[in-house]
C-alpha positions as CSV (number, residue, x, y, z in Angstrom):
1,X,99.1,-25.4,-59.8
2,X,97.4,-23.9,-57.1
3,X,99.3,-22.8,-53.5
4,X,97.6,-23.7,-50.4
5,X,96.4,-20.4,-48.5
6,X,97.4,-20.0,-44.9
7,X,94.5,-19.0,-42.5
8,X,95.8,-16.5,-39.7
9,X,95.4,-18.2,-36.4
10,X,91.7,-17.0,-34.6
11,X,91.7,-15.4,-31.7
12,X,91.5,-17.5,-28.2
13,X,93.2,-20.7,-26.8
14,X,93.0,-23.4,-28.4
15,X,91.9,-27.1,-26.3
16,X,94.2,-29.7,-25.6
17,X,93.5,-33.4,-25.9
18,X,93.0,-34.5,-22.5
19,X,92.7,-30.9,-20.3
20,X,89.3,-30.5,-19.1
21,X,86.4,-29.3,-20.7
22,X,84.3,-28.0,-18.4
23,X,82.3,-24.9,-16.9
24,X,84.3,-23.3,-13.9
25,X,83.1,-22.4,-10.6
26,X,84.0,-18.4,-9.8
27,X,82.8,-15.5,-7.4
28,X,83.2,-11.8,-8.3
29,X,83.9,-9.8,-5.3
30,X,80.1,-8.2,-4.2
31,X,80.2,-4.9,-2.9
32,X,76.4,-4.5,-2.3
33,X,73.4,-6.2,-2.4
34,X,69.5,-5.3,-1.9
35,X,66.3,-7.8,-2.8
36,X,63.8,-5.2,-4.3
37,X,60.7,-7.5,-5.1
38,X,60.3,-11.2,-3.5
39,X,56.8,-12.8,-5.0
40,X,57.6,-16.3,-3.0
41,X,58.2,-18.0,-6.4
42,X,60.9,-15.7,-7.4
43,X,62.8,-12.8,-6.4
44,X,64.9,-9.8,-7.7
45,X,68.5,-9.7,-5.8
46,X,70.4,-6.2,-7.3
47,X,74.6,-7.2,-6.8
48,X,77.3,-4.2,-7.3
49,X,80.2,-6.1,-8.3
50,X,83.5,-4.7,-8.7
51,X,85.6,-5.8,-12.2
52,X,89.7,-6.9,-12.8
53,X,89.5,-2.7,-13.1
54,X,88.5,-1.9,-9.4
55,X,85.3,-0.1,-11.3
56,X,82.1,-1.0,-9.7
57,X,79.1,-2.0,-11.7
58,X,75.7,-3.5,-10.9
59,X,73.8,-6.4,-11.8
60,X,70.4,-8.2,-11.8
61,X,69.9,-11.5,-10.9
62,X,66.6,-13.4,-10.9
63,X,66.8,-16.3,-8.1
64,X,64.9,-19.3,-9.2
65,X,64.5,-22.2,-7.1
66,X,65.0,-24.4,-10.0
67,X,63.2,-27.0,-12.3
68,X,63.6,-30.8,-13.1
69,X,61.7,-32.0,-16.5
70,X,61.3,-34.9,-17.9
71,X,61.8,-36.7,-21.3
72,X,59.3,-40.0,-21.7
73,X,59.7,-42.2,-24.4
74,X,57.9,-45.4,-24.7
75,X,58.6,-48.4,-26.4
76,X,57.3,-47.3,-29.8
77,X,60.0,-44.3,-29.5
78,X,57.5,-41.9,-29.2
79,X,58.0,-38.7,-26.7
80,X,55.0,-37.3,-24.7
81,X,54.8,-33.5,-25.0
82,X,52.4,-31.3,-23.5
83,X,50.1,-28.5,-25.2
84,X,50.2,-25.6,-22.9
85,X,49.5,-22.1,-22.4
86,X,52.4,-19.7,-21.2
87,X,51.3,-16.3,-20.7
88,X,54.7,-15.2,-21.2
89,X,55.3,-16.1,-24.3
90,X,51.4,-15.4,-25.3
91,X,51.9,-18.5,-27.0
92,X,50.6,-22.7,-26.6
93,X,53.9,-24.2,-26.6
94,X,54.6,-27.7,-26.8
95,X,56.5,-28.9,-23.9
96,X,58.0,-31.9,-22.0
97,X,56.4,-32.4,-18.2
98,X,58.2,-29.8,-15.5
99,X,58.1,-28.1,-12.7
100,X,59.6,-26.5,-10.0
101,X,61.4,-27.7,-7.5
102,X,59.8,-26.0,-4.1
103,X,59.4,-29.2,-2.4
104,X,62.5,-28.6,0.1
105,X,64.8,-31.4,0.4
106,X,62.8,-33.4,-2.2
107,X,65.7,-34.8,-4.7
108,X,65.5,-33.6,-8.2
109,X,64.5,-37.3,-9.3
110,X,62.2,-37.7,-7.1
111,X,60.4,-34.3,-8.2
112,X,60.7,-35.8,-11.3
113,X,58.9,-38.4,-11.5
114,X,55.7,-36.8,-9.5
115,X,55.9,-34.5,-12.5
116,X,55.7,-37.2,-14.7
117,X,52.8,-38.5,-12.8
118,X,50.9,-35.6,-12.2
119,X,51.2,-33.7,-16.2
120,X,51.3,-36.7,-18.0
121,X,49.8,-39.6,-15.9
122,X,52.3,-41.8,-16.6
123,X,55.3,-43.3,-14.2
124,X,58.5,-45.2,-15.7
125,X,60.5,-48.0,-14.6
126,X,64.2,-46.9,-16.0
127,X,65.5,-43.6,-15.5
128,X,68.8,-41.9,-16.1
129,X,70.0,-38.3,-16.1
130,X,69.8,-36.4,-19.4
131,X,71.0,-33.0,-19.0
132,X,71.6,-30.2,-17.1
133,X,71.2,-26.7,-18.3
134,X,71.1,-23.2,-17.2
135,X,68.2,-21.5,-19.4
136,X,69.6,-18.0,-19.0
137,X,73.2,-17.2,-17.0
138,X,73.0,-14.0,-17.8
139,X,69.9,-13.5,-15.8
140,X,69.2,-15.6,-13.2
141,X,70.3,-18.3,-11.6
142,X,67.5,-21.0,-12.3
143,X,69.5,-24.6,-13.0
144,X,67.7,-27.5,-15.2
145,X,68.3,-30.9,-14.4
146,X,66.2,-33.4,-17.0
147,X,65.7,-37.2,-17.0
148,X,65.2,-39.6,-20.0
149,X,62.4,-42.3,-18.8
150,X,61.4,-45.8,-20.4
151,X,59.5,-48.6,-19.6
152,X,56.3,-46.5,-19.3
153,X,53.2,-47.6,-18.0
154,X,49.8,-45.5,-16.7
155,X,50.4,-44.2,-13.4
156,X,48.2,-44.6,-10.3
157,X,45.5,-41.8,-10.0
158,X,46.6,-39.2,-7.3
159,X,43.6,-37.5,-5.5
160,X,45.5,-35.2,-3.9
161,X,46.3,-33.6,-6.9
162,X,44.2,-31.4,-8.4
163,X,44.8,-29.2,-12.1
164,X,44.2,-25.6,-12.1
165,X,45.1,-22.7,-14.2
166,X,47.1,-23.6,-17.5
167,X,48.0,-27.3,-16.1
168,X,43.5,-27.6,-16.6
169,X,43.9,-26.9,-20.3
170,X,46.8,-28.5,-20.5
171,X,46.6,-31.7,-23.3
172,X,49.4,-34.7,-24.3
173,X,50.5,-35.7,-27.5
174,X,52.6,-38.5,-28.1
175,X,55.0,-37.8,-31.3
176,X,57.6,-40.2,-32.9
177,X,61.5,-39.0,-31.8
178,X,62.0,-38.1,-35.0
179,X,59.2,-35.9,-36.1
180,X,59.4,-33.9,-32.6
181,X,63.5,-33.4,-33.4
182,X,62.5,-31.9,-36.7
183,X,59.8,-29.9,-35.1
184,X,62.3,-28.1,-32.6
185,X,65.4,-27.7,-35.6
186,X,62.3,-26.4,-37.4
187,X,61.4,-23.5,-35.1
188,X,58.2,-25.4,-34.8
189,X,59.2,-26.3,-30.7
190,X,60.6,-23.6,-29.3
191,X,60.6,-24.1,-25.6
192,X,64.0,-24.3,-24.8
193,X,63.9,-27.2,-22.2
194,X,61.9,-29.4,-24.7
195,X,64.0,-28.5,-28.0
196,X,67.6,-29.4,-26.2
197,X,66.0,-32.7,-24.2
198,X,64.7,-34.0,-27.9
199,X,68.3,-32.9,-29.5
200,X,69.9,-34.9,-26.5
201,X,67.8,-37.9,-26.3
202,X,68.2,-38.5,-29.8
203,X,72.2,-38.0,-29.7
204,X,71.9,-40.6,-26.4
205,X,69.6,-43.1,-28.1
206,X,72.0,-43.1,-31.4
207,X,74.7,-44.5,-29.0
């Protein structure tokens, strides 16, 4: 006969049925604040904040105007992805179509979409949101919002836009749902924008 062990209790609260699960607006009190380095794309902002303690500490934050980015899937449930080169990373990552948002008042949607266009040459008749997502909290304050779009068809040529730099050498590959999901739980897709968009749009598409 065996006796069924009792597990201590974990640390933390434990979530209710029916309270809300959700991230929280909040403001520590800022005692300081000096920009160091501004490059018009981003910029460093330095904050001394003071803790619950009433000891003052500093932190960096990297502001970010933002990003949209854009899962396609046509009717054969295949995703586009982009081959690109990121410097960064020293690496040619596989990626959905992006970009910033530094169009001012342009909404994210719309920003979408002439990503869409522009990287992948393709526009879409049905769109809905997919996530949003905040790459790196810790770091800077760059916000993701990401669209699912169907009903694909070739977009219209745009001759005021013209490729340079990585979006020049930039290729598409169109790769069943599937095989892209395996790719990113893999390790094979590691951009973080494309890996959680093909986890998402698979959970969606599954109902």
């Amino acid at each position: 006969m065996t006796t069924a062990t009792r597990h201590p209790r974990l640390p933390g609260d434990l979530w209710q049925p029916g309270a809300a699960l959700s991230d929280a607006p909040q403001q520590w009190e800022i005692r300081e604040t000096a920009r160091p380095y501004d490059s018009g794309f981003v910029s460093l902002r330095n904050d001394v904040l003071r803790d619950a303690d009433g000891a003052d500490f500093v932190r960096t934050v990297v502001e970010h105007p933002g990003a949209v980015g854009v899962l396609a899937l046509d009717e054969d449930g295949r995703v586009l992805l982009l081959r690109q080169y990121r410097h960064a990373a020293e690496q040619r990552l596989l990626q959905i179509p992006a970009g910033l948002r530094d169009v001012p008042g342009e909404p994210a949607a719309e920003t979408a979409a002439r990503e869409l266009a522009e990287e992948g040459e393709v526009q879409a008749a049905t769109w809905r949101p997919l996530l949003t997502l905040m790459p790196s909290p810790g770091l800077t304050d760059e916000r993701w919002a990401v669209y699912l779009a169907q009903e694909l068809s070739p977009a219209p040529h745009d001759e005021s836009f013209v490729a340079q730099h990585e979006e020049a050498d930039m290729s598409v590959l169109w790769v069943p749902l599937d095989e892209a999901v395996r790719a990113a739980l893999d390790g094979r897709i590691v951009d973080a924008m494309a890996a959680t968009s093909l986890l998402a749009a698979q959970h969606v598409l599954a109902g």
